[in-house]
N, C-alpha and C positions, 0 to 999 in steps of 0.2 A: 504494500500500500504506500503511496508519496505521501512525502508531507503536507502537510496545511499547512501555511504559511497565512493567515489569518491573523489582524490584530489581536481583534474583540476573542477568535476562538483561542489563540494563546495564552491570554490571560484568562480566561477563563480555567482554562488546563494547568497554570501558574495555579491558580486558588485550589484547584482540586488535591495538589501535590504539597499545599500547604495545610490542609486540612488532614491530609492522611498520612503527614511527614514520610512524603516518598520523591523520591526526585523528577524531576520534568517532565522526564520523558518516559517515565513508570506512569503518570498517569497522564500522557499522551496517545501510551500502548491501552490504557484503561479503558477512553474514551474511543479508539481506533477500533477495539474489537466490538465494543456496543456497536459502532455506526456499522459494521458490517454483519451484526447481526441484524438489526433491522434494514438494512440497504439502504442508508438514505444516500443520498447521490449531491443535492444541493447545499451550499455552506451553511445555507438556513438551516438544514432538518438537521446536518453535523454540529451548528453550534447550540441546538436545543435538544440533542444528545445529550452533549459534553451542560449543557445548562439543568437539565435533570438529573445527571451522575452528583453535580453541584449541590442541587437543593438533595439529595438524601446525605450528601457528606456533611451538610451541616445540620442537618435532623440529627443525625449520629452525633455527631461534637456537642448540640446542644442536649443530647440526652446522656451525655458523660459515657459513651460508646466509643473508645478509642480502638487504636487499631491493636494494640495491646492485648485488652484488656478481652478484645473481639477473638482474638487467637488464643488469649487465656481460657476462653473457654471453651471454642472449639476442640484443645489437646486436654483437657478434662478428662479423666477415665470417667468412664461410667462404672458404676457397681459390677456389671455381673460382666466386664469387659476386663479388667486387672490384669489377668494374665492372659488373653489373647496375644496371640507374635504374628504374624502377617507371613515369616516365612520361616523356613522350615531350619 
């Protein structure tokens, strides 16, 4: 996929990477793969991609949902998982 080279959608991609302390282009790849799953094709529909990944990353921050704290519990064992091993 090329780059965007977009003001408005740059800085938008700048705030997403500041919100999820990840770098530029981590959440360039973030916004890249939404727009290719829904196909949008036009800088409008790509910068109200990247404008929606926005408003849930800051639902998350303001609900004290860091990226952290989101992985803390994702690797949580569950009870009856403790000694599960994935390989042999």
């Amino acid at each position: 996929m090329y780059s965007i080279n977009d003001h408005q959608y740059l800085k938008i991609c700048a705030e997403i990477a500041q919100l999820l302390s990840v770098s530029l282009s981590s959440a360039k790849k973030k916004v890249e793969i939404q727009i290719a799953k829904k196909g949008s094709t036009t800088i409008e529909e790509k910068r109200q991609v990247a404008e929606d990944i926005l408003k849930a990353c800051r639902y998350d921050d303001v609900n004290k949902l860091s990226s952290s704290e989101m992985l803390d519990k994702l690797l949580a064992n569950l009870e009856n998982e403790d000694n599960f091993l994935t390989e042999d």
